[in-house]
C-alpha positions as a Markdown table, in Angstrom:
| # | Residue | x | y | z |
|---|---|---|---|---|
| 1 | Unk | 85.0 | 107.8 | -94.3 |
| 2 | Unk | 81.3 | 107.5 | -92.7 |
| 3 | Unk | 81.8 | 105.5 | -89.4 |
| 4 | Unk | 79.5 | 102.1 | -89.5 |
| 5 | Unk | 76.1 | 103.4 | -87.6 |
| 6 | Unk | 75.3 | 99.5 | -87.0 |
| 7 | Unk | 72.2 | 98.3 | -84.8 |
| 8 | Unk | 72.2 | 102.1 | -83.1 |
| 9 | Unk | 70.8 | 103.5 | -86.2 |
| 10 | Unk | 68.8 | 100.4 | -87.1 |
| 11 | Unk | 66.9 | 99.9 | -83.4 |
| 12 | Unk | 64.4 | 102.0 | -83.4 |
| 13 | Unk | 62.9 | 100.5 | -86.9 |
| 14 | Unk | 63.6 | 97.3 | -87.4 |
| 15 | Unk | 64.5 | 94.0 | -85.1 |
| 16 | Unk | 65.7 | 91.0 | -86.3 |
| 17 | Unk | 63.7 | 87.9 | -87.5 |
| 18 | Unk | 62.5 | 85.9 | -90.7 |
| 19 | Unk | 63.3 | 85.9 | -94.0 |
| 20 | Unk | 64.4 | 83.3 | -97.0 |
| 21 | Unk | 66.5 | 85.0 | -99.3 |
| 22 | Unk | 68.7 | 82.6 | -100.8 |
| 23 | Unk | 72.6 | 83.2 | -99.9 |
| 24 | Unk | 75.6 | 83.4 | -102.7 |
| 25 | Unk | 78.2 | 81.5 | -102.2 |
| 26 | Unk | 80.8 | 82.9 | -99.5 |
| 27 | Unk | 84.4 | 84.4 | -100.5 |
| 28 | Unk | 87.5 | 82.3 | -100.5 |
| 29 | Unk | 89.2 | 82.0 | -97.5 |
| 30 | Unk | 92.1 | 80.8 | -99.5 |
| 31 | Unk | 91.8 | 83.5 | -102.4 |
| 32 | Unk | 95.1 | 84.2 | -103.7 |
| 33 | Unk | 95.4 | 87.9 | -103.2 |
| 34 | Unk | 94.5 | 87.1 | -99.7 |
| 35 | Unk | 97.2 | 88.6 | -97.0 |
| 36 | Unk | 96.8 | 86.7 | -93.6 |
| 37 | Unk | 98.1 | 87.7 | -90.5 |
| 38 | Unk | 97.4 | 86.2 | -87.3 |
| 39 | Unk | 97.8 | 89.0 | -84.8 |
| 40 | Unk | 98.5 | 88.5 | -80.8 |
| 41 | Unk | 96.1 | 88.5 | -77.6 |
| 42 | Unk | 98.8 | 90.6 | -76.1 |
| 43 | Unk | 101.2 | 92.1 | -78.5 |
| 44 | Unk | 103.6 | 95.1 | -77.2 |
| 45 | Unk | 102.6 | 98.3 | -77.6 |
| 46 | Unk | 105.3 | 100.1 | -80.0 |
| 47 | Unk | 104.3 | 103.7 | -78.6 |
| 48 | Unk | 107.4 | 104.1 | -76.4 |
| 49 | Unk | 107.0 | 107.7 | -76.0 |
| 50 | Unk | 103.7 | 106.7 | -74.8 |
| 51 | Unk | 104.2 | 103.9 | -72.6 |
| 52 | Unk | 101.7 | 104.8 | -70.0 |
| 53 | Unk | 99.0 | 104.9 | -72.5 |
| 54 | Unk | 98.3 | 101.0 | -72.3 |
| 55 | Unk | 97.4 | 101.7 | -68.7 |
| 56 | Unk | 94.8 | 103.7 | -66.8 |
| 57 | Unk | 94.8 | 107.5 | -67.9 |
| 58 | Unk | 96.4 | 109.8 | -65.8 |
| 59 | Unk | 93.2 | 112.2 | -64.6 |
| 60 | Unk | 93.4 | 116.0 | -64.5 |
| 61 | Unk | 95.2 | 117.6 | -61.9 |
| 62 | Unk | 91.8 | 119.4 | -61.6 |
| 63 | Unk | 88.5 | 119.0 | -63.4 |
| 64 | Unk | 88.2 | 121.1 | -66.3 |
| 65 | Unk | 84.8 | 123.6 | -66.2 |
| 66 | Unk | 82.8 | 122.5 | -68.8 |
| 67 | Unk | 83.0 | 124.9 | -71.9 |
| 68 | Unk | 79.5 | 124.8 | -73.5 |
| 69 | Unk | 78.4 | 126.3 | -76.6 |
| 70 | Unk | 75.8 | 127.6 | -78.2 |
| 71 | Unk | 74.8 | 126.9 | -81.9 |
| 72 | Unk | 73.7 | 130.2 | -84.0 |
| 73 | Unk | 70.1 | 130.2 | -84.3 |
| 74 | Unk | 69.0 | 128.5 | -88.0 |
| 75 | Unk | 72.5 | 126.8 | -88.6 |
| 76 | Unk | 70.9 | 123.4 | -87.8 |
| 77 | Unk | 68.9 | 120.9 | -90.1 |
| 78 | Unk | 66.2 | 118.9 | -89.7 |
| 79 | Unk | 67.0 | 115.5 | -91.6 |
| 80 | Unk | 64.6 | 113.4 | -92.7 |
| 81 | Unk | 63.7 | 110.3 | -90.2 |
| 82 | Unk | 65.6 | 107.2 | -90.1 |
| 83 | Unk | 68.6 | 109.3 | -92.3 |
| 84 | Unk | 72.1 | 107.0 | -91.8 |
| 85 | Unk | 74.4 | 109.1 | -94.2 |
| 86 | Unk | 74.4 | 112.6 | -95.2 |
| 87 | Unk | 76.2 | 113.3 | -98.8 |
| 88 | Unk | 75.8 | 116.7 | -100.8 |
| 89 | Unk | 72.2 | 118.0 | -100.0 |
| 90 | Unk | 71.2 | 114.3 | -99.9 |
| 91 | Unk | 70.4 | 112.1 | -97.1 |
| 92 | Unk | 70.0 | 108.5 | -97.2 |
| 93 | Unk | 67.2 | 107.2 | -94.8 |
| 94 | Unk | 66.4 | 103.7 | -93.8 |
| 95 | Unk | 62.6 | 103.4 | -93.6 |
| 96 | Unk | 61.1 | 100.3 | -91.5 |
| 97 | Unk | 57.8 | 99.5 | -93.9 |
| 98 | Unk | 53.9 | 98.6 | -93.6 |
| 99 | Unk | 52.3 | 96.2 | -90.6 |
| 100 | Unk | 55.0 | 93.7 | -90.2 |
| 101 | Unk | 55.3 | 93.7 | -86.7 |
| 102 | Unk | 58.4 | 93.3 | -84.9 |
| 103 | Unk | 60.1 | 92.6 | -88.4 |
| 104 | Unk | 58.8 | 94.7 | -91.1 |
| 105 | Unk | 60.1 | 95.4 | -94.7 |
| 106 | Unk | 62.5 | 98.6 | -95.0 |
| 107 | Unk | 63.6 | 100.8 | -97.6 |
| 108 | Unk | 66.6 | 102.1 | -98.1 |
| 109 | Unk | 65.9 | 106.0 | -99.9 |
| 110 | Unk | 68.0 | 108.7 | -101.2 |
| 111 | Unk | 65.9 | 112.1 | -99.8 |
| 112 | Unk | 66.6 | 115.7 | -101.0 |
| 113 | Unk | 67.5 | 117.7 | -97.9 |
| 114 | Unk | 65.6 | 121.2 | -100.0 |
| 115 | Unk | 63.1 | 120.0 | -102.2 |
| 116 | Unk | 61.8 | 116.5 | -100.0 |
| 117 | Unk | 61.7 | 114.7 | -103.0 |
| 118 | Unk | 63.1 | 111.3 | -103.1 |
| 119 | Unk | 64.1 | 107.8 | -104.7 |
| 120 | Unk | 64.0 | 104.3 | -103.5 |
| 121 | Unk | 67.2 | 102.5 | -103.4 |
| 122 | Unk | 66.8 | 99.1 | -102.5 |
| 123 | Unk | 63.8 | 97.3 | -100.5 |
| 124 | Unk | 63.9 | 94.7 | -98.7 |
| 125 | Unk | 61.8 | 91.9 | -97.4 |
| 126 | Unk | 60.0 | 91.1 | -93.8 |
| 127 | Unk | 62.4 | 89.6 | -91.3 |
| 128 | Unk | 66.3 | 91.1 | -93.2 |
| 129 | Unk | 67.9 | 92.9 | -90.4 |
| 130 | Unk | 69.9 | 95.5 | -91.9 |
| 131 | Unk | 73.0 | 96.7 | -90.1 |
| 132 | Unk | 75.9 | 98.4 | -90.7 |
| 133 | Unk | 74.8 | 100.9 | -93.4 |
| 134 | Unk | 77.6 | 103.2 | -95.1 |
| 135 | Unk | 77.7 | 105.4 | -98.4 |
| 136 | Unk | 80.9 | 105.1 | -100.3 |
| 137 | Unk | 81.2 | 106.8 | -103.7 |
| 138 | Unk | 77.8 | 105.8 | -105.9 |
| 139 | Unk | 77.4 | 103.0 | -103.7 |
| 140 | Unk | 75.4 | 102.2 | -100.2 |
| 141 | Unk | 76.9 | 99.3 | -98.9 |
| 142 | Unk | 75.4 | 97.4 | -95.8 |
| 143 | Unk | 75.0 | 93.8 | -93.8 |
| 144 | Unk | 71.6 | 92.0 | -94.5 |
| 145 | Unk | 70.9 | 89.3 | -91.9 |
| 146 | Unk | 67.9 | 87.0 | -91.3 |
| 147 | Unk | 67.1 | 83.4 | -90.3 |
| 148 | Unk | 66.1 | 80.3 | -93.0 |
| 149 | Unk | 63.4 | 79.2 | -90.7 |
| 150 | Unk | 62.3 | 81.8 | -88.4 |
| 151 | Unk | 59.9 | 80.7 | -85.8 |
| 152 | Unk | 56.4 | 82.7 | -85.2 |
| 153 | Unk | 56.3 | 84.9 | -81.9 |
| 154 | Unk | 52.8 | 83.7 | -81.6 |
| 155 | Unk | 51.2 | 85.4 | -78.9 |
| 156 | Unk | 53.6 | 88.3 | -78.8 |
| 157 | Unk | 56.3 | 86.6 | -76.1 |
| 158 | Unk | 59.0 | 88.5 | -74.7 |
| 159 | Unk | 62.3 | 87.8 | -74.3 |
| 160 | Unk | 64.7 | 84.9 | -75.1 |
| 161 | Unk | 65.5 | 83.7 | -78.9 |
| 162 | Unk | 62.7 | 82.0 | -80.8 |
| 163 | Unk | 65.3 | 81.3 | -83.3 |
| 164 | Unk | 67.9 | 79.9 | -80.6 |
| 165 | Unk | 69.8 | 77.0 | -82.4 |
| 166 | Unk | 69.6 | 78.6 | -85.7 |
| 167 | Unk | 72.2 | 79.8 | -88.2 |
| 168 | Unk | 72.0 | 83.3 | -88.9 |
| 169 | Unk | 72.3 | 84.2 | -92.6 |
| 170 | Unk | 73.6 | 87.1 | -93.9 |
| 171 | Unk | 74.6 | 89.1 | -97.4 |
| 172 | Unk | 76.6 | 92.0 | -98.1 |
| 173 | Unk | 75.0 | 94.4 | -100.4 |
| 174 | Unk | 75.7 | 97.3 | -102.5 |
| 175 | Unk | 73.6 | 99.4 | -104.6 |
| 176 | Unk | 74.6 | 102.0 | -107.1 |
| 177 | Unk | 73.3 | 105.3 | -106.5 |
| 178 | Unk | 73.0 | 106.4 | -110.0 |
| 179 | Unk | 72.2 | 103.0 | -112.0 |
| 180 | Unk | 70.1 | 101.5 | -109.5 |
| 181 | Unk | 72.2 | 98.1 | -109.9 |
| 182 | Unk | 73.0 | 96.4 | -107.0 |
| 183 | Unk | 74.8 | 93.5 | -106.0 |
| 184 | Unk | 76.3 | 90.8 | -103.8 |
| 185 | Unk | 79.4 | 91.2 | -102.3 |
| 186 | Unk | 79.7 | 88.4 | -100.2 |
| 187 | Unk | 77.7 | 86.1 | -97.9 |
| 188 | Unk | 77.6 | 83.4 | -95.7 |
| 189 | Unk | 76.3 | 82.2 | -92.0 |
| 190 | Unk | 77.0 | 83.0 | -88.6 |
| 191 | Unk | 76.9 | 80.1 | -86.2 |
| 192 | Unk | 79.5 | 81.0 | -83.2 |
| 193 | Unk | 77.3 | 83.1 | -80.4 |
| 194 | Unk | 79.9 | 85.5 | -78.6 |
| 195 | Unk | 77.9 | 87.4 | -76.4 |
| 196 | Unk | 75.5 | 85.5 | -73.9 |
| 197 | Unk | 72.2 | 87.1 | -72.6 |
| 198 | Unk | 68.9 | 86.4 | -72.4 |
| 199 | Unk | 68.4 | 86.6 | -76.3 |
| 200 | Unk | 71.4 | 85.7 | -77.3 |
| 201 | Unk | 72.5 | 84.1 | -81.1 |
| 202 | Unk | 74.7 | 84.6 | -83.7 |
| 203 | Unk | 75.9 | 88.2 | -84.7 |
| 204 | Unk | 75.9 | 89.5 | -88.4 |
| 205 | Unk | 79.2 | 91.0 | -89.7 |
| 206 | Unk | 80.7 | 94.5 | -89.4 |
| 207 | Unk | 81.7 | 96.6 | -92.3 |
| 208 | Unk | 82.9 | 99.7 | -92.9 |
| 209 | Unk | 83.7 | 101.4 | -96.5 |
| 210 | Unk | 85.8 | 104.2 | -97.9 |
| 211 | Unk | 86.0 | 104.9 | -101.5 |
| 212 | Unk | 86.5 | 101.5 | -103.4 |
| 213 | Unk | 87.0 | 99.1 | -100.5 |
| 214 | Unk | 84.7 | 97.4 | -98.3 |
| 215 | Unk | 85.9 | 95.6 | -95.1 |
| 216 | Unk | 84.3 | 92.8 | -93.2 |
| 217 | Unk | 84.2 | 90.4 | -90.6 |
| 218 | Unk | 83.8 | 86.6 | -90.6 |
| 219 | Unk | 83.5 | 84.2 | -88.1 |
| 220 | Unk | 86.4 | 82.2 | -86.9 |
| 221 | Unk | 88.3 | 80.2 | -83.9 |
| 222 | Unk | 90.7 | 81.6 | -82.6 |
| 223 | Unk | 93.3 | 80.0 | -80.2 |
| 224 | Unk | 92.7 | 77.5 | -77.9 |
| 225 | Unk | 88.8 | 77.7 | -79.5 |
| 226 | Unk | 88.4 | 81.3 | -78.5 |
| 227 | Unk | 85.3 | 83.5 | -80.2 |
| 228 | Unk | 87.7 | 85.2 | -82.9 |
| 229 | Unk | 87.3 | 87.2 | -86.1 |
| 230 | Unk | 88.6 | 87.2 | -90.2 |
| 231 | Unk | 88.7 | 90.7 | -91.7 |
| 232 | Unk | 88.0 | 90.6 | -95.1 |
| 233 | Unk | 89.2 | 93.7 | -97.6 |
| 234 | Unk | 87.5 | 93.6 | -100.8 |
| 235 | Unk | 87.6 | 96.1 | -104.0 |
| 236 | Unk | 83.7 | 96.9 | -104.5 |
| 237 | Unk | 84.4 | 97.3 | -108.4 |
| 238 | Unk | 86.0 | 94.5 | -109.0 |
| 239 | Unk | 85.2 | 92.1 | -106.1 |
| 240 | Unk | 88.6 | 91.4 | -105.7 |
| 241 | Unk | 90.0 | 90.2 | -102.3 |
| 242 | Unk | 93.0 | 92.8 | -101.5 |
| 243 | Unk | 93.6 | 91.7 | -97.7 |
| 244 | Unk | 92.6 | 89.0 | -95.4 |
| 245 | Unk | 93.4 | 89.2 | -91.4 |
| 246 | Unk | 92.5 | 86.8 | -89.2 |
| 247 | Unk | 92.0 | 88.5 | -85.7 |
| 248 | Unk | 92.9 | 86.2 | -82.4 |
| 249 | Unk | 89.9 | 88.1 | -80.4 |
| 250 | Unk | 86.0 | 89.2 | -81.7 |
| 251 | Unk | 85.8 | 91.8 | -83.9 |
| 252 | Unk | 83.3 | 94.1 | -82.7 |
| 253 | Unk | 84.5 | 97.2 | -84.9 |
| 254 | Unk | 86.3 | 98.0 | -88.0 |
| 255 | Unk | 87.1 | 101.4 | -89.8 |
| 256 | Unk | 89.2 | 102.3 | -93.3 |
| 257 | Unk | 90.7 | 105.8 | -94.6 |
| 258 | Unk | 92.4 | 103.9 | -97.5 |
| 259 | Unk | 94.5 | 101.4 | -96.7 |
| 260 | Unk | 95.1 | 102.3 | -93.2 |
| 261 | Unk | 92.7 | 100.1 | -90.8 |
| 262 | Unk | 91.5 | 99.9 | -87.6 |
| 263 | Unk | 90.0 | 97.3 | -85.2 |
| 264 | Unk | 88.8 | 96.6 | -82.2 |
| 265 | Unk | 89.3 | 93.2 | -80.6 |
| 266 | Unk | 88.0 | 91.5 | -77.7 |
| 267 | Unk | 89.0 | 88.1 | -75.8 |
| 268 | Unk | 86.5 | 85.7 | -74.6 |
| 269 | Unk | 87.2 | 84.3 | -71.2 |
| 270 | Unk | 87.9 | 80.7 | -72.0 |
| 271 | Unk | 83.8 | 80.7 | -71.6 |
| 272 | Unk | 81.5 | 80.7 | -75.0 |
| 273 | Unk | 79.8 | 83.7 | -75.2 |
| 274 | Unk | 82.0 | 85.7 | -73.1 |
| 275 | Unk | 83.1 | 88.6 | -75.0 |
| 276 | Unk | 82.5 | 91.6 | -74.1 |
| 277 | Unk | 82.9 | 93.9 | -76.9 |
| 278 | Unk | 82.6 | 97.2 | -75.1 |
| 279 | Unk | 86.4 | 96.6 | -73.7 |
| 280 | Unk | 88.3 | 95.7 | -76.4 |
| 281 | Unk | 92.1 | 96.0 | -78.2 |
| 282 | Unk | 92.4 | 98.8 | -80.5 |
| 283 | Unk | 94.7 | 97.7 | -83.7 |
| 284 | Unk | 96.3 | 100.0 | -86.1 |
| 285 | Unk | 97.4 | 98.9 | -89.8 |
| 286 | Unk | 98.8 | 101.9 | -92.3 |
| 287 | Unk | 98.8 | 99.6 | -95.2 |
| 288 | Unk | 98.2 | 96.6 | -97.0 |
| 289 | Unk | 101.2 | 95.4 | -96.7 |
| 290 | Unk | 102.2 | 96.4 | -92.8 |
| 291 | Unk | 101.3 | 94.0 | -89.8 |
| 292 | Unk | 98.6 | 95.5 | -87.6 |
| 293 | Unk | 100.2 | 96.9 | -84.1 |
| 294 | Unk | 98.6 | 97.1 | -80.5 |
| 295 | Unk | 97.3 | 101.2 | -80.0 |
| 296 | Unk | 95.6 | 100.7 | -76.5 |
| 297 | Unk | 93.8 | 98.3 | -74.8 |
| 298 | Unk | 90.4 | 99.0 | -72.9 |
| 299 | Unk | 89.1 | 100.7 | -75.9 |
| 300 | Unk | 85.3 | 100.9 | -76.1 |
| 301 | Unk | 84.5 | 102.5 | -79.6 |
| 302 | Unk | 87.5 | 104.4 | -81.9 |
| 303 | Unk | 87.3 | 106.8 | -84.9 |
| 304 | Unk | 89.5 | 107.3 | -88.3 |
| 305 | Unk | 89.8 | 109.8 | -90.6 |
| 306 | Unk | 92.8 | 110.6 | -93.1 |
| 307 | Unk | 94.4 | 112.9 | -90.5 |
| 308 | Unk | 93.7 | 111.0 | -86.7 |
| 309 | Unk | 92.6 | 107.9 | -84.7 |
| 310 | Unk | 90.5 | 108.1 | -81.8 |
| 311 | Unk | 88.8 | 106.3 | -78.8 |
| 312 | Unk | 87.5 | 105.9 | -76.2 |
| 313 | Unk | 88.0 | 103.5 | -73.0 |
| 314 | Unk | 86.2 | 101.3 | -71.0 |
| 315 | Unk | 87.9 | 102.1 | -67.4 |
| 316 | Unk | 87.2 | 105.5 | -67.7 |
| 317 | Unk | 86.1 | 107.6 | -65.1 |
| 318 | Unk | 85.6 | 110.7 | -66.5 |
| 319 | Unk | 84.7 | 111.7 | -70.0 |
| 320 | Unk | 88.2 | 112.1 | -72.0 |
| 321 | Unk | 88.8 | 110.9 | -75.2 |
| 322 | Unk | 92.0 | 110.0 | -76.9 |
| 323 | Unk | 93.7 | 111.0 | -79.6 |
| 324 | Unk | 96.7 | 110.3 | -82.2 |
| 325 | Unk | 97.3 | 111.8 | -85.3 |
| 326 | Unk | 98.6 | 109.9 | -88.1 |
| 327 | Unk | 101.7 | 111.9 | -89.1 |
| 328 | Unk | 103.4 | 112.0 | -85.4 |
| 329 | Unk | 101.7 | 108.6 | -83.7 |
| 330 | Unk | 101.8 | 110.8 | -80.5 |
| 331 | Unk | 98.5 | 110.4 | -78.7 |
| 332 | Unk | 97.2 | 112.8 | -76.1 |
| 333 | Unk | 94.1 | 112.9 | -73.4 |
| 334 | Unk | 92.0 | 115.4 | -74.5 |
| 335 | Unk | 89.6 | 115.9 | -71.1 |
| 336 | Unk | 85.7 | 116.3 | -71.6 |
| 337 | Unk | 83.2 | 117.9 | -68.9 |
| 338 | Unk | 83.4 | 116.8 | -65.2 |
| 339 | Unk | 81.2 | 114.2 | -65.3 |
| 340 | Unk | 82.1 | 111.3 | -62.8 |
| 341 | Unk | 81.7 | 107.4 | -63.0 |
| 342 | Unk | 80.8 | 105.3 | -60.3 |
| 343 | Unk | 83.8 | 102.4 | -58.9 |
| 344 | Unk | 82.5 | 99.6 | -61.6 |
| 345 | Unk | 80.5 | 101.4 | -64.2 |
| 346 | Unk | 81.2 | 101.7 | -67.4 |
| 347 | Unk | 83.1 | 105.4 | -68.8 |
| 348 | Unk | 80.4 | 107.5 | -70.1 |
| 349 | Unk | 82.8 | 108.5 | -73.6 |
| 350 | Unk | 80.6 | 106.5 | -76.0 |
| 351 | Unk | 80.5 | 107.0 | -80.1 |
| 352 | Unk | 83.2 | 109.0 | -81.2 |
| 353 | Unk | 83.5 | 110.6 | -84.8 |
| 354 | Unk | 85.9 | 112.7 | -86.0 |
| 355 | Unk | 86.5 | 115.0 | -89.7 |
| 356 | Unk | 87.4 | 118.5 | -90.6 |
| 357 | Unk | 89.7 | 118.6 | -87.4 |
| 358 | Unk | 87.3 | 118.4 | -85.6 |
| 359 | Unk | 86.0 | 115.2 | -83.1 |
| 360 | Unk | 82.9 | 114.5 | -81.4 |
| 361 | Unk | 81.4 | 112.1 | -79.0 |
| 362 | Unk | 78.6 | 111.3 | -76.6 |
| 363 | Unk | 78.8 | 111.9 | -72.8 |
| 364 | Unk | 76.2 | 109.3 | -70.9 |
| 365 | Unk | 75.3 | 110.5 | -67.3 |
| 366 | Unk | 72.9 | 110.1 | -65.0 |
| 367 | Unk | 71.3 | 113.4 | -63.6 |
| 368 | Unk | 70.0 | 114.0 | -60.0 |
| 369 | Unk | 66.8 | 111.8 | -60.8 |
| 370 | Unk | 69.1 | 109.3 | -61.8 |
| 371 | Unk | 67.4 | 109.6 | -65.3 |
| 372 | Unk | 70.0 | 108.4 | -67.9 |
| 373 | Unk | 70.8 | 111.9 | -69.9 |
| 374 | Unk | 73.7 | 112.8 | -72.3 |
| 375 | Unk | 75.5 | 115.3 | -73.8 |
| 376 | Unk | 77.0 | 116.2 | -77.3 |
| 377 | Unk | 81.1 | 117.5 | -77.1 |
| 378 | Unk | 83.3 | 118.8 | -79.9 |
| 379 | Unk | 87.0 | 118.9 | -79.8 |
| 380 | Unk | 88.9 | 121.1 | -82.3 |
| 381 | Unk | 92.5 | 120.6 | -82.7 |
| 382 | Unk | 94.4 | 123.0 | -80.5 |
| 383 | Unk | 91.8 | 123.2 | -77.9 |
| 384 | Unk | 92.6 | 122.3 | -74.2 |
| 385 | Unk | 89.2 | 120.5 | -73.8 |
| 386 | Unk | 86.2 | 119.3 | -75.5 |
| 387 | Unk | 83.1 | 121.8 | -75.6 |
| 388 | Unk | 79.7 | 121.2 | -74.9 |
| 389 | Unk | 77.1 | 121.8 | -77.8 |
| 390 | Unk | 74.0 | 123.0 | -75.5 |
| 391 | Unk | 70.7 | 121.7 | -75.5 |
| 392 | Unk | 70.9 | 118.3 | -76.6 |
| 393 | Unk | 70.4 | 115.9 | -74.3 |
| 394 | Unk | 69.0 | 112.2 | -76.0 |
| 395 | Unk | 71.9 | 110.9 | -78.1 |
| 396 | Unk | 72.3 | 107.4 | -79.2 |
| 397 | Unk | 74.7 | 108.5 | -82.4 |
| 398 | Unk | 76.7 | 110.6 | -84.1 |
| 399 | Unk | 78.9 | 111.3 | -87.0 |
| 400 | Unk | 80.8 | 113.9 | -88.8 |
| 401 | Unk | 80.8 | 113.3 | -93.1 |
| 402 | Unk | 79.4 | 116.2 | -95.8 |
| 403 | Unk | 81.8 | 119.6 | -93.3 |
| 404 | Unk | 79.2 | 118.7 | -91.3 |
| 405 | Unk | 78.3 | 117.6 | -88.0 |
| 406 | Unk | 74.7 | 114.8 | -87.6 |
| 407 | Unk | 73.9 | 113.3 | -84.8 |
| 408 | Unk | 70.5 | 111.7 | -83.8 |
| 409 | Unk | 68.0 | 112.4 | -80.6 |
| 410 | Unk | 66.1 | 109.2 | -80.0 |
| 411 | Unk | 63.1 | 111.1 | -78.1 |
| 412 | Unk | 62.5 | 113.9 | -81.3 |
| 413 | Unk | 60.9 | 113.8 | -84.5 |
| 414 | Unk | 62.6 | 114.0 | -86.7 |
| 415 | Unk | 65.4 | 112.3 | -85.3 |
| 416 | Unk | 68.4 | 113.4 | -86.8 |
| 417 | Unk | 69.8 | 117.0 | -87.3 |
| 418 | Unk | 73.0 | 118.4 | -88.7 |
| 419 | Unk | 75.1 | 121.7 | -88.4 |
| 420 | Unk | 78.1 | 122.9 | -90.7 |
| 421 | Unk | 81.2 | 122.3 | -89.0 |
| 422 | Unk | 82.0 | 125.9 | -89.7 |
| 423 | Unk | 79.2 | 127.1 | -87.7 |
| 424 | Unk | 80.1 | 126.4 | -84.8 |
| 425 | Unk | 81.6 | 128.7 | -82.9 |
| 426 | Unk | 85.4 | 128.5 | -81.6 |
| 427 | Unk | 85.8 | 128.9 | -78.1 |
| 428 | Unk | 89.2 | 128.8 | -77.0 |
């Protein structure tokens, strides 16, 4: 499964604005395949081995050195700029397109990693945001969002929402890699504003994909009027609607490997616009037909493969990770380099990905200039401590898919590189 990249892939091309492509009709909330749950604000955690894993995680009884590594000189690729998904030799880039200011035009292309050449997938018109791209089989799949009547930034303002007050539209699309066809797989509007700030509106869906299903968010209440989510399950051959859950907090992530799916959920405070996605419930479903179950709370960004599940938290104050494989449901802190967290701040774990037994994620920190710096980890299973991949040090993302690792430095260009898993060395 290739983790949703969402607006971290898509900032440094494309912001949101205009647009008037016309919208298809939304899918049934009452379709008859439809399986709706309603889950809890505070279920009870069923991981009674575990019980202390719902709290604060115990620190290490001292700080683990950090282990860093070195990759072998010519193991890693250049990929082409703007590339969200990396599949046999082939990475598909999302290309921001001609003059169009702060909203241009983008293209989505399919690039050959050897040769350079490359096709054009789908392109899209001045003022669709897209979000949320993934690859899944002959298919890309992502979120297309824009406004009916978007205002002019005449004069080049900063700041606030010109389009305040607005619906936000948005489609789901897919486009087959071979054929060229592509489609509609749902749409709607967005109207409910969950997160305040100074240019705050509506939020287009989250997806993620594996294989022939597709799974997305709607908008919903939840109790007592809270900001709340729908997930959505659809087959992407048939359109079908194989699963319907109707979150009681914001859905700010979701993840498939089959029918096992994850999300993160996150309570307002009674306040609109409230939510604070980045500290959120992590929920666990193995199957279609299984309720979801509370994993952890305080989760600020999670990871699934057919093996594992793993996250992050919020209250962190140093850079450990969590993780639980499928086959026991026994998670275990897996500690990361000494980096510490000011009383307050946010944990520095941020973007996990995990495949091949191996998982990765970001380390934020702040070096003796107090300029904001970061650092790339791997994890192997087995290993007493995640190991630091030298020498890169401007991360905003990162994902494993292909047996190999990508990850992209906002400050290079290109911007995205990838190793082999199996190059990298093993240091126990």
């Amino acid at each position: 499964m290739l983790r949703s990249l969402g607006a971290l892939t898509l900032a440094a091309a494309l912001i949101a604005g205009c647009g008037s492509q016309p919208a298809t009709p939304a899918p049934s909330a009452t379709a008859a395949a439809a399986l709706r749950v309603s889950t809890s604000a505070t279920p009870a955690p069923t991981l009674g081995p575990t019980a202390t894993l719902t709290g604060t995680p115990p620190p290490s009884a001292t700080p683990l050195p950090a282990v860093a590594i070195t990759l072998p000189t010519g193991a890693v690729r250049t990929l082409p700029t703007g590339t969200f998904a990396l599949r046999g030799g082939r990475a598909f880039t999302l290309v921001g397109n001609g003059t169009g200011g702060p909203n241009p035009a983008f293209t989505i292309r399919m690039v050959n990693v050897v040769s350079g050449t490359s096709t054009t997938l789908a392109s899209r018109p001045s003022g669709h945001q897209p979000s949320s791209l993934t690859v899944a089989g002959d298919r890309v799949v992502w979120v297309e969002s824009w406004y009916a009547h978007p205002q002019p930034n005449v004069g080049g303002e900063t700041g606030g929402n010109l389009n305040a007050g607005q619906p936000l539209l948005w489609q789901i699309n897919a486009v087959s890699i071979s054929t060229g066809a592509r489609s509609v797989i749902a749409s709607g509007s967005n109207t409910r504003i969950p997160v305040e700030g100074e240019a705050a509106g509506p939020l287009a869906p989250v997806l993620a994909t594996d294989g022939d299903r597709v799974a997305y968010t709607l908008d919903r209440t939840g109790p007592r009027g809270a900001d709340a989510s729908a997930i959505i399950v659809r087959s992407l051959s048939s359109g079908a609607v194989l699963r319907r859950l109707d979150a009681d907090g914001y859905v700010a992530q979701v993840g498939l490997t089959g029918q096992a799916l994850f999300f993160r959920e996150a309570f307002d405070s009674g306040t609109p616009g409230s939510v604070y996605p980045a500290d959120a419930s992590l929920m666990l479903s193995r199957s279609d037909g299984e309720l979801p179950r509370l994993i952890d709370t305080h989760v600020s960004d999670a990871a699934m493969d057919a093996q594992m599940l793993v996250w992050s938290r919020e209250d962190a104050t140093d850079a450990s990770i969590w993780v639980m494989p499928l086959d026991t449901d026994v998670p275990m802190r897996v500690p990361g380099p000494p980096v510490a967290v000011g009383p307050g701040q946010q944990g520095p774990s941020s973007n996990l990905a995990v495949g091949n037994g191996v998982v990765a994620w970001i380390v934020g920190y702040a070096d003796a200039n107090n300029v904001a710096e970061s650092e790339l980890v791997a994890w192997e299973t087995g290993q007493k401590v995640g190991r630091v991949i030298g020498d890169q040090r401007h991360l905003d993302w990162v994902v494993i898919e292909d047996g190999s690792l990508v990850w992209r430095d906002y400050l290079s260009l290109p911007d995205t590189h990838a190793v082999p898993i199996s190059a990298i060395p093993v240091v126990p």
